[in-house]
C-alpha positions in Angstrom: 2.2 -6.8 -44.1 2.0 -10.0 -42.6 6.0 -10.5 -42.1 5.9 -8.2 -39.1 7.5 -9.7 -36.0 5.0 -10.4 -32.9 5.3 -7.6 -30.3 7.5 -8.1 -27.6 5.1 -8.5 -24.6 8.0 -7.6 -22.0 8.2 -4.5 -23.9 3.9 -3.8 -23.8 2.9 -4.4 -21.0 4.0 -3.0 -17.8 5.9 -4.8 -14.8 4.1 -6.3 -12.4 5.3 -7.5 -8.9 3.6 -6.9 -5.2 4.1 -4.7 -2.5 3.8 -6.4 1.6 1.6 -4.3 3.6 1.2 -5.2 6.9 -1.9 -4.4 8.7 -1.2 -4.5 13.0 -2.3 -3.4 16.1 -6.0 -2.1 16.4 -5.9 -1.3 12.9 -5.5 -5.1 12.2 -9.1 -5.4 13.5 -10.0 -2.7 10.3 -9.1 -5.8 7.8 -10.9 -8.8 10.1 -8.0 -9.5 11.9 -8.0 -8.5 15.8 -7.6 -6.0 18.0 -3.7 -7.1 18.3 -1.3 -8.9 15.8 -0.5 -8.3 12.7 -2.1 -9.6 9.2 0.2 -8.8 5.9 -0.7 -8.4 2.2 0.9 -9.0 -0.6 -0.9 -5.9 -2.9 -0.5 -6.2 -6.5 1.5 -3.3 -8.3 2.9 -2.3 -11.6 5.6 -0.1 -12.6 4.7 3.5 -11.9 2.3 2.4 -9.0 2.6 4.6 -6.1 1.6 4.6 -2.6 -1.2 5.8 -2.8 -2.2 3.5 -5.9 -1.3 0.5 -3.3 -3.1 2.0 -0.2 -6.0 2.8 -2.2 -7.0 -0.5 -3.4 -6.2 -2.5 -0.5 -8.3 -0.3 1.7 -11.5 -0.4 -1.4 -11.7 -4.4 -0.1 -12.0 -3.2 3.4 -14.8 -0.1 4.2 -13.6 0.5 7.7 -9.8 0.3 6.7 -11.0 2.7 4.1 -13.3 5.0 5.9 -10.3 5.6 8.7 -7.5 5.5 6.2 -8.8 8.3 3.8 -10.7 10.2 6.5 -12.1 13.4 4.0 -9.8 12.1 0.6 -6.7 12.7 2.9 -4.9 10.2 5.1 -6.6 10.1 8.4 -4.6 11.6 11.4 -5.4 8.2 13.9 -2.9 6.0 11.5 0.7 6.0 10.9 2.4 5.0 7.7 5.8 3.2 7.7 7.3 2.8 4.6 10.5 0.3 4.3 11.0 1.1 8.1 10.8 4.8 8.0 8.1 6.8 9.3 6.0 8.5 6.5 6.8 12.0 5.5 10.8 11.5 5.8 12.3 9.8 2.8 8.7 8.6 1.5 5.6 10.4 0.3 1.9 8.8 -0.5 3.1 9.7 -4.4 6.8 8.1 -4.2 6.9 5.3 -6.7 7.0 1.2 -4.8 8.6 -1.3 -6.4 9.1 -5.4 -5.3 11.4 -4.7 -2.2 8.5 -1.7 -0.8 7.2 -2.8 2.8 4.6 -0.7 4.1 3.3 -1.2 7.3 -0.1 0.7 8.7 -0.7 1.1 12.5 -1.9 3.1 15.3 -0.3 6.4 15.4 2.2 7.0 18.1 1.6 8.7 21.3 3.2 9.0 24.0 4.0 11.7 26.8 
């Protein structure tokens, strides 16, 4: 009864670590920041913790980051995603998994002609 070993916390409770988000251009002014430059996050996450899970509570601290961002529930079509250098949609979807080495990086979407 009482001889039990304590519970291994590293095996309880989940990893946690923090994902860099980086905020820049005219989004930047979404967060405070201005119209230019660039303001970065460090976003707390645990294992299992998607992109969306990251996105959504950074933005939740922010209403016009948030209002823009999930423009309907969806992602909003004015902003571009770039996850560890690579455009959204490619290798990475809003439900791939971060861990500690994720960078994601929110800014005006490209146009050009």
């Amino acid at each position: 009864m009482g001889d039990d070993p304590p519970a291994n916390p590293k095996e309880t409770s989940p990893s946690t670590f923090t994902v860099a988000v980086e905020v820049n251009a005219w989004v930047n002014s979404l967060v405070g920041g201005p119209m230019s430059g660039a303001t970065e996050f460090q976003e707390p996450a645990t294992t299992g913790d998607t992109i969306e899970d990251v996105l959504r509570r950074l933005s939740a601290r922010f209403p016009k980051l948030n209002q823009t961002l999930w423009e309907g529930g969806q992602l909003g079509p004015h902003l571009e995603l770039i996850v560890n250098d690579t455009i959204l949609g490619v290798d990475y979807q809003v439900d791939s998994p971060v861990d500690a080495n994720t960078r994601i990086m929110i800014t005006g979407q490209f146009v050009g002609g």
